[in-house]
C-alpha positions in Angstrom: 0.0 0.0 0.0 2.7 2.5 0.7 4.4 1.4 -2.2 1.3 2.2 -4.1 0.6 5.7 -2.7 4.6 6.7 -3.4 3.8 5.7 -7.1 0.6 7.4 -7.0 2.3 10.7 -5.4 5.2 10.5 -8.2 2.7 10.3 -10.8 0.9 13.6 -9.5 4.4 15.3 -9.4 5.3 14.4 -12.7 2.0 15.1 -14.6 2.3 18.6 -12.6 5.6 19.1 -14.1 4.6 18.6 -17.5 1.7 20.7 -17.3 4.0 23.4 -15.9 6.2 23.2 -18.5 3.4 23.4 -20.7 2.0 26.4 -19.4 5.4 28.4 -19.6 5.6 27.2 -22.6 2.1 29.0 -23.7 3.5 32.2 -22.0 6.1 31.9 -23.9 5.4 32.2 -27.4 4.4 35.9 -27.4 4.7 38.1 -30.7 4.7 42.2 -31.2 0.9 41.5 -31.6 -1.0 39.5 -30.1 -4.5 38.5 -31.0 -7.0 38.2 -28.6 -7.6 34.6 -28.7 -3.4 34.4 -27.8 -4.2 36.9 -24.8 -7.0 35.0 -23.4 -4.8 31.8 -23.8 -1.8 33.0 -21.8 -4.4 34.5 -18.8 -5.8 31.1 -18.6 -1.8 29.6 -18.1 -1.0 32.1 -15.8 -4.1 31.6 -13.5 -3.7 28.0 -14.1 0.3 27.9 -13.5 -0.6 30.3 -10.2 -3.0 27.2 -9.0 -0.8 25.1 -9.7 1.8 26.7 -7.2 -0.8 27.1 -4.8 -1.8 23.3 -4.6 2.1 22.8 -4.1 1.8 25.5 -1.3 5.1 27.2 -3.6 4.5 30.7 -2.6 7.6 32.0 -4.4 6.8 30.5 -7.9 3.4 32.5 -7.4 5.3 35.5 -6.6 7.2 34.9 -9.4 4.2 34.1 -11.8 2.7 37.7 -10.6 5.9 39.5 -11.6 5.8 37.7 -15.2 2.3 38.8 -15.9 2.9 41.8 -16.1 5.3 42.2 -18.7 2.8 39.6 -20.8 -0.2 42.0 -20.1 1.2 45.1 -20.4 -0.3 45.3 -24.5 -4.2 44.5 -22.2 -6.3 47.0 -21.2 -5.8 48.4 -17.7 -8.6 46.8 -15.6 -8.1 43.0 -17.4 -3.9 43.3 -16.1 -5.3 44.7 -12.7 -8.2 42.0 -12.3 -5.6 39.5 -13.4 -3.1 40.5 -10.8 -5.6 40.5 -7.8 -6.7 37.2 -9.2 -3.2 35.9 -8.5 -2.3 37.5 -5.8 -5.6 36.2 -3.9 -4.4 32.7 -4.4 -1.9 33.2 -1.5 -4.3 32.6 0.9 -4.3 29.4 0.6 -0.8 28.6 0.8 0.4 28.8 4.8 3.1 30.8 6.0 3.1 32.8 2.9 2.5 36.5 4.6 6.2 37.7 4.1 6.3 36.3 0.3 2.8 38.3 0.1 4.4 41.2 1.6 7.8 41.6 -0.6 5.2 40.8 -4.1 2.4 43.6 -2.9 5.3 46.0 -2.2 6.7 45.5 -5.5 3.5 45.6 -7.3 2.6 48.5 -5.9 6.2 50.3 -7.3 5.4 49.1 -10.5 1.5 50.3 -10.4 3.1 53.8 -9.9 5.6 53.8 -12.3 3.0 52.7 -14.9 0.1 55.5 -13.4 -2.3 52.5 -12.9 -3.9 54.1 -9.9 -6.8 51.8 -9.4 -4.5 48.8 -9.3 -2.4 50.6 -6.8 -5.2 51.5 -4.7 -6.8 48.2 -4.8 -3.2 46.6 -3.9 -2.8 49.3 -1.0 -6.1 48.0 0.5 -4.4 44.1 0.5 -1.6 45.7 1.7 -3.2 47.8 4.5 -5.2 44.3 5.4 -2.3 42.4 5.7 -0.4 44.8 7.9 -3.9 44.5 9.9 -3.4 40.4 9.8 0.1 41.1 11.3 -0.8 43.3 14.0 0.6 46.3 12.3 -1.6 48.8 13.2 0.3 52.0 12.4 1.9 51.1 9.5 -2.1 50.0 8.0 -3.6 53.8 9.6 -0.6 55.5 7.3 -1.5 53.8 4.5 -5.7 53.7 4.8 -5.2 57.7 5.9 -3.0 58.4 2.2 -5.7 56.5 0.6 -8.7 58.3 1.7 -7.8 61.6 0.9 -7.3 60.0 -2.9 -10.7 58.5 -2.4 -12.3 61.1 -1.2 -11.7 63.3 -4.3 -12.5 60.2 -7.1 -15.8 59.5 -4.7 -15.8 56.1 -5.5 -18.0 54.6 -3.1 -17.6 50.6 -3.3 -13.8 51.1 -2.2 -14.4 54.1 0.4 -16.3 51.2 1.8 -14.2 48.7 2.3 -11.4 51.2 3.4 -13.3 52.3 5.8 -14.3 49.0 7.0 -10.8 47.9 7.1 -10.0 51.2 9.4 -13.3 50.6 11.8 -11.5 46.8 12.3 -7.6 48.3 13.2 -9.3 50.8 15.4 -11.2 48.2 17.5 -8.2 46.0 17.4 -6.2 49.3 19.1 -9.0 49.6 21.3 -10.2 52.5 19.9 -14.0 52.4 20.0 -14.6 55.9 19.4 -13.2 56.1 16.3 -13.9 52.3 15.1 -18.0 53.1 15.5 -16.8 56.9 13.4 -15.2 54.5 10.9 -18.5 51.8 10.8 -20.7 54.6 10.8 -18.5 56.8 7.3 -18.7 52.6 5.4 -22.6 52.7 5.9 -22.8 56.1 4.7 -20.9 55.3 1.9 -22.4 52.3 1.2 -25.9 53.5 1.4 -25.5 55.6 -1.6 -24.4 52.8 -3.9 -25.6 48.9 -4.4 -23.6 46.8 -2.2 -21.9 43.7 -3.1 -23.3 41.0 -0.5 -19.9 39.9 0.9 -19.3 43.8 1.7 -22.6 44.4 3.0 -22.0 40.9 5.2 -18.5 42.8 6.4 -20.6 45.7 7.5 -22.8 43.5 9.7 -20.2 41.6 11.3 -18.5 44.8 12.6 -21.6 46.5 13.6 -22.4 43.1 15.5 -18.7 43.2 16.8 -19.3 46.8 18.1 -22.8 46.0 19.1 -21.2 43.5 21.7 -18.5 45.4 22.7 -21.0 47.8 24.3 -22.8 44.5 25.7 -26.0 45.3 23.7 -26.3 41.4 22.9 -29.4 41.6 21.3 -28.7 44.0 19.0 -25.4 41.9 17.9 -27.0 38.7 17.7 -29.6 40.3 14.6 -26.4 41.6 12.4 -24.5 38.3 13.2 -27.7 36.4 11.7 -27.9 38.9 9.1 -24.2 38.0 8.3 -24.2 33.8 8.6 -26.8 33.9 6.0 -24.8 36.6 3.4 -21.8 34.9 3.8 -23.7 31.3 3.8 -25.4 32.1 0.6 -21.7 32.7 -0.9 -20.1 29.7 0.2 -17.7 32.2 2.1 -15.9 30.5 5.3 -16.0 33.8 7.7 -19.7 31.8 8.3 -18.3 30.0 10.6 -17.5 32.6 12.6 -20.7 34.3 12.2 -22.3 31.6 13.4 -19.8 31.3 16.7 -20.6 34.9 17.2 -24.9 34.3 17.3 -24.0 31.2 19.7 -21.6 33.7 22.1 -24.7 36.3 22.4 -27.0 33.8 23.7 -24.2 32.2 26.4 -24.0 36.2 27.1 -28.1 36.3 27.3 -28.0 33.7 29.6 -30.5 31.9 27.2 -27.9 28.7 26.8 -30.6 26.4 26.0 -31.4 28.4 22.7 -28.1 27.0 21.6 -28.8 23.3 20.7 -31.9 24.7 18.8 -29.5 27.2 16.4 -27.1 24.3 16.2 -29.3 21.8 15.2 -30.9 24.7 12.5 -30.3 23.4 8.5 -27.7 26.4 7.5 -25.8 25.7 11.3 -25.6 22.0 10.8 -23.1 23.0 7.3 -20.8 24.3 9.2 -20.5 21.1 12.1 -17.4 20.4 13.6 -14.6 21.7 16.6 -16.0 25.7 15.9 -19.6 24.7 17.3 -18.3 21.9 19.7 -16.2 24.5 21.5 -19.6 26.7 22.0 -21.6 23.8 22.8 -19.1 23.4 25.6 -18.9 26.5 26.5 -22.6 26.8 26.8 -23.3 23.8 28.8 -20.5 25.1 31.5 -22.2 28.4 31.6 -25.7 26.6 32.3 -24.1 24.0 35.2 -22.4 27.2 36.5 -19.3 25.0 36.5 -15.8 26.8 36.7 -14.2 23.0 36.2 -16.4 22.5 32.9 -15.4 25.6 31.5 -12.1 25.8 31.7 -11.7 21.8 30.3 -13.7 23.3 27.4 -11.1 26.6 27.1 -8.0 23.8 27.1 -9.7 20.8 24.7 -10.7 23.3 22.4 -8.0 26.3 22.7 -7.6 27.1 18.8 -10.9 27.5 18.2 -11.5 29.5 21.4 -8.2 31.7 22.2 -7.4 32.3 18.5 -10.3 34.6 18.1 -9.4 37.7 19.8 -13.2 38.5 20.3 -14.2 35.5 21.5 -11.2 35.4 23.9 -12.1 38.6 25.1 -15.6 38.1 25.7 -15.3 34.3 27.0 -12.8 36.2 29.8 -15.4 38.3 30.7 -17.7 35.1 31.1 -15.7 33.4 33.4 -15.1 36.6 35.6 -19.1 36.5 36.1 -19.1 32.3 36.3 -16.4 33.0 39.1 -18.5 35.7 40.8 -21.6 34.0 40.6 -20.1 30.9 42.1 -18.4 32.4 45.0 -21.6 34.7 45.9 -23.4 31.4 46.0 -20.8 29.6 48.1 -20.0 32.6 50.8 -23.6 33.5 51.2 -24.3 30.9 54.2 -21.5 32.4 56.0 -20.3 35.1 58.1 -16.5 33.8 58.3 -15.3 31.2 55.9 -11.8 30.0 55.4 -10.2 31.1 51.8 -8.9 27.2 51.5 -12.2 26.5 52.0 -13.6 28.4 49.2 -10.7 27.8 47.2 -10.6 24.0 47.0 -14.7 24.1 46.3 -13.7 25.6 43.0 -10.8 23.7 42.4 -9.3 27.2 42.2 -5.3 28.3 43.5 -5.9 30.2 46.5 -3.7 33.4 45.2 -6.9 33.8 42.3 -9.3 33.6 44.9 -8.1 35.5 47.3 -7.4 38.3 44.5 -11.2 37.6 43.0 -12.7 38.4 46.6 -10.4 41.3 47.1 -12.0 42.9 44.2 -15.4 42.2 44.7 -15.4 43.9 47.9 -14.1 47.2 46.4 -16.8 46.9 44.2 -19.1 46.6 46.9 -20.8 43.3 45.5 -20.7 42.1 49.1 -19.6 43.7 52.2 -16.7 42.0 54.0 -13.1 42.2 54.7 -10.0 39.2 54.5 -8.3 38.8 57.1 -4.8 37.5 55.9 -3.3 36.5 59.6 -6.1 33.9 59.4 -6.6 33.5 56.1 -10.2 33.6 56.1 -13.0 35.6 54.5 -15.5 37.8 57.1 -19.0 38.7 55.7 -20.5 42.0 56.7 -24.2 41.9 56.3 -25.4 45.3 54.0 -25.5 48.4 55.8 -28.5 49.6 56.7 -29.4 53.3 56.3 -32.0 55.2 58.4 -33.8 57.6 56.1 -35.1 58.8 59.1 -32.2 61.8 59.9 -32.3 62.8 55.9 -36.4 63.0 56.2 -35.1 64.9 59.4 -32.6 67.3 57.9 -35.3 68.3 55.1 -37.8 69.2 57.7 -35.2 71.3 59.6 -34.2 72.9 56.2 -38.0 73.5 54.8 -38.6 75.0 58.6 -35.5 77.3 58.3 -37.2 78.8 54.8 -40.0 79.5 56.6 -38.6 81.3 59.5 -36.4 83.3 57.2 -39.8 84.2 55.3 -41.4 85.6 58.6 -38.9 87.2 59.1 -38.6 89.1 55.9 -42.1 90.1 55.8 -41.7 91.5 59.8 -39.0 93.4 58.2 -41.3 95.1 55.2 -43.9 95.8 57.7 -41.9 97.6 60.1 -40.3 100.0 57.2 -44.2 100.8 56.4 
C-alpha cells in the first residue's frame, strides 16, 4: 500500500511538471501583436500555472508568476492586467506561512503600479496591503497607509472602495482599542455604502463589525440580529468567515443567559453545514455556563483552545464570562456564612488560593458584598449590608424646609416695620 501511494504521489508530481512546462511554454510564445484569442490563452496559463503553485503551497513561484504577468499583459487593457493580478495575488491565501512572500510581491506591485500610473491597481493593492499589515498586527503602519488613501478617495468618490477602506480602518481601530473612532469608521462605510448597491460579501463585512461593536458595548441583542444577518450573506456565498458568524450568534445567547437556545441554532439546516470543533467549542462553553461549572469551563477553554483563544473576540468576551461564572459561584458559596476559610472556598472551586483571594479582594471594592480578608487567618469575614436610616435625611429636610420659613417671617416683619 505504501508502495502504491509513493507511485501514485510521483505520478501527481510528474503530470504537474509537464503541465507546468506546458504552461510556460504557452507564455512563452508571445509576438509584437497578439490576438486576442493568444491573450486569453496565456491568462488562462497564468491563473492555471498560479494554481498550480498554490496546490504545491510554492509561494515563491506565485510571486514569481505575478511579476511575469505583467510584462505579458502590459499590451491588455488596464482593468483585465489589474483583475488578473488581484486574481493571482488572492491565491496566496491558501498557501500557509506565505505572509512575508505576500508582503515583498504587494510591495513591489505596488512600485510598479506607480511607475506605470495605474492608480486603481495601486489602490486596490494598497487595501491588501493595508489588510495584511492589519493580519500582522501592524496597526500603524495599515492607519498611514488607509489615511494616504482616503484623501485619494475622497476626491474620485468612489464609493464601493471608500467602503471597504473604511471598513478595514473601523477593524484596526477596535483592534487598538479604539471604540470611538472604530463606530466613526462603521458609521462613514454605511454612509458610503448607502448611496451605492452593495456587493453582499461587503454588506455581510458591514454587519459583522456592527455586530462586533454592538457586543462590545454589551448590547447582545442588537449583535445577535447583524451576526444572523451576516451567517446567511456569507452562507449564501459559500464564504468561510460563516463560521464565525455563526460562533458569534451562539456567544450572544451564552451572554443572554439563554444557553438552551443553543442546541436549537445548532441543530438549524444552515448551522448543521458548518458542524465540527467551531460549534463543539460553544456547545461546551454553553453547557458550562448553564451547570455554572468553573471545572467545565475551563476543560472546554484547554480541549478546544484554537478555536476559542485564536479569536481575539471571542477570547475577550469568554474572559469576561468566566469573571461573572467566578462571581456567581463564589456569591453562591460565601452566602451561608459570616467567616469562611479562603482554602475552604478555594478548593470548592478547584481554584489556587492566590486567584481567589485576588477575586474576593475585588469584589469587595466593588461593593458586590460587604466583608473584609483577614490574611493572619486567612479567612474571609462577611458583613451583612448596611443599613441606612432615612429617618435623619427626612429629618434634615424638615429642619431645612422650617428654616425657609422662619427666614420668610422674618422678611415680611421686616417690610412691615419699614411701612
Amino acid at each position: 500500500m505504501a508502495a502504491l501511494l509513493e507511485r501514485d504521489s510521483s505520478n501527481a508530481s510528474s503530470m504537474a511538471a509537464a503541465e507546468i512546462t506546458q504552461l510556460k511554454g504557452v507564455l512563452e510564445a508571445t509576438s509584437a501583436t497578439p490576438t486576442d484569442e493568444q491573450l486569453r490563452q496565456q491568462e488562462s496559463a497564468l491563473i492555471r500555472l498560479g494554481e498550480i503553485y498554490r496546490e504545491q503551497q510554492n509561494a515563491v513561484e506565485l510571486s514569481n508568476v505575478i511579476t511575469s504577468s505583467r510584462s505579458l499583459m502590459s499590451t491588455s487593457a488596464k482593468a483585465k492586467t489589474a483583475k488578473l493580478i488581484r486574481n493571482l495575488i488572492d491565491l496566496f491565501d491558501d498557501i500557509k506561512d506565505s505572509r512575508e512572500i505576500q508582503l515583498k510581491c504587494l510591495l513591489d506591485n505596488i512600485s510598479w503600479a506607480k511607475s506605470e500610473k495605474r492608480v486603481f491597481l495601486r489602490q486596490s493593492l494598497e487595501i491588501r496591503l493595508a489588510g495584511l499589515y492589519y493580519d500582522s498586527n501592524q496597526h500603524k503602519e495599515a492607519l498611514e497607509l488607509l489615511d494616504n488613501l482616503l484623501k485619494e478617495l475622497k476626491k474620485l468618490d468612489d464609493k464601493i472602495i471608500l467602503t471597504q477602506v473604511h471598513t478595514l480602518e473601523s477593524k484596526i481601530y477596535y483592534s487598538t482599542a479604539n471604540y470611538v473612532k472604530s463606530k466613526a469608521a462603521l458609521t462613514s462605510a454605511r454612509t458610503a455604502a448607502n448611496a451605492i448597491y452593495c456587493p453582499p460579501i461587503l454588506q455581510a463585512q458591514l454587519d459583522l463589525q456592527s455586530g462586533i461593536l454592538h457586543a462590545n458595548d454589551k448590547d447582545w441583542k442588537t449583535a445577535f440580529s447583524y451576526f444572523f444577518e451576516t451567517l446567511e450573506a456569507f452562507s449564501s456565498q459559500d464564504d468561510s468567515k460563516a463560521v464565525s458568524a455563526l460562533k458569534y450568534m451562539l456567544l450572544c445567547k451564552i451572554m443572554l443567559n439563554l444557553s438552551d437556545d443553543v442546541d436549537s441554532i445548532i441543530q438549524n439546516k444552515m448551522s448543521q453545514r458548518y458542524a465540527g470543533a467551531n460549534v463543539e467549542a460553544m456547545k461546551a462553553v454553553a453547557q458550562a455556563h448553564k451547570n455554572r461549572s468553573l471545572t467545565d469551563f475551563e476543560k472546554a477553554l484547554k480541549e478546544y483552545k484554537q478555536e476559542l483563544s485564536a479569536d481575539p473576540i471571542i477570547k475577550s468576551h469568554l474572559s469576561s464570562l468566566y469573571d461573572t461564572l467566578l462571581e456567581s459561584n463564589l456569591l453562591k458559596i460565601i452566602e451561608p456564612y459570616s467567616k469562611v476559610e479562603i482554602d475552604y472556598v478555594a478548593s470548592l472551586l478547584s481554584q489556587p488560593i492566590n486567584a481567589i483571594e485576588a477575586k474576593l479582594s475585588q469584589m469587595i471594592l466593588d461593593k458586590v458584598f460587604y466583608g473584609i480578608i483577614d490574611q493572619g487567618n486567612n479567612c474571609l469575614i462577611v458583613f451583612d449590608p448596611p443599613y441606612q436610616d432615612h429617618l435623619y435625611d427626612a429629618t434634615l429636610n424638615t429642619l431645612g424646609n422650617v428654616t425657609q420659613v422662619v427666614n420668610g417671617l422674618f422678611e415680611k416683619t421686616a417690610s412691615l416695620q419699614s411701612v
